[in-house]
N, C-alpha and C positions, 0 to 999 in steps of 0.2 A: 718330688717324685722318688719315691722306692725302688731299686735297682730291681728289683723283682716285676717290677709295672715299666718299666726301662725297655729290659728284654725283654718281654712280651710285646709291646711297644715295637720293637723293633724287627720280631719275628712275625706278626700279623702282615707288617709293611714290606720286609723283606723273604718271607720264607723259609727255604734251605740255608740260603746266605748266611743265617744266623744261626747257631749251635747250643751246645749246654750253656746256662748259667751255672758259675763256682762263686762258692760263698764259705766254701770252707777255708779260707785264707783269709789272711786280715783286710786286706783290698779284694774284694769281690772283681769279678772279672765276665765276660763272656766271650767264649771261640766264635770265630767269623770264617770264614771260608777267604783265604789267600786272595782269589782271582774274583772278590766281590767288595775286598776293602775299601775301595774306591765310591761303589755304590752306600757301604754301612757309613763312612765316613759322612759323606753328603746328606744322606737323610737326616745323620744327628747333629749336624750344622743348621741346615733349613728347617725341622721339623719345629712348628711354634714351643711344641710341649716340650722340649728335650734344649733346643738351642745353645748347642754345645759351642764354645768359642778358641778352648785348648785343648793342646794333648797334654799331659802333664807326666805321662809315662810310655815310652814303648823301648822293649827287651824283649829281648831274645834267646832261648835255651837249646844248645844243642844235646839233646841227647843220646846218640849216633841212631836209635830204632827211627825218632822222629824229633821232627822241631816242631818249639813250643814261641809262638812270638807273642 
């Protein structure tokens, strides 16, 4: 599956909770909503299509306007 069929994927099932897809970086990435992580986490664990089993990255940027995680 295509990261671009990912996030779509995830915003059908989730809505607001899910944010821009970025692909202009070498790891493609999607914003989530802070107080839904817990919800995006579990869909892409349970969901047959996605069956996510690790995290293999999480960071954190402060940039003092806004944090980037």
């Amino acid at each position: 599956m295509q990261v671009e069929e990912m996030h779509q994927k995830l915003q059908e099932r989730l809505g607001d909770a899910v944010g821009e897809l970025h692909t202009e970086t070498i790891d493609p990435w999607i914003e989530v909503q802070p107080d839904r992580i817990v919800d995006v986490a579990r869909f892409c664990i349970e969901e047959p299509d996605l069956r996510f089993d690790s995290l293999s990255n999480l960071s954190g940027v402060d940039a003092k306007e806004s944090l980037f995680v």
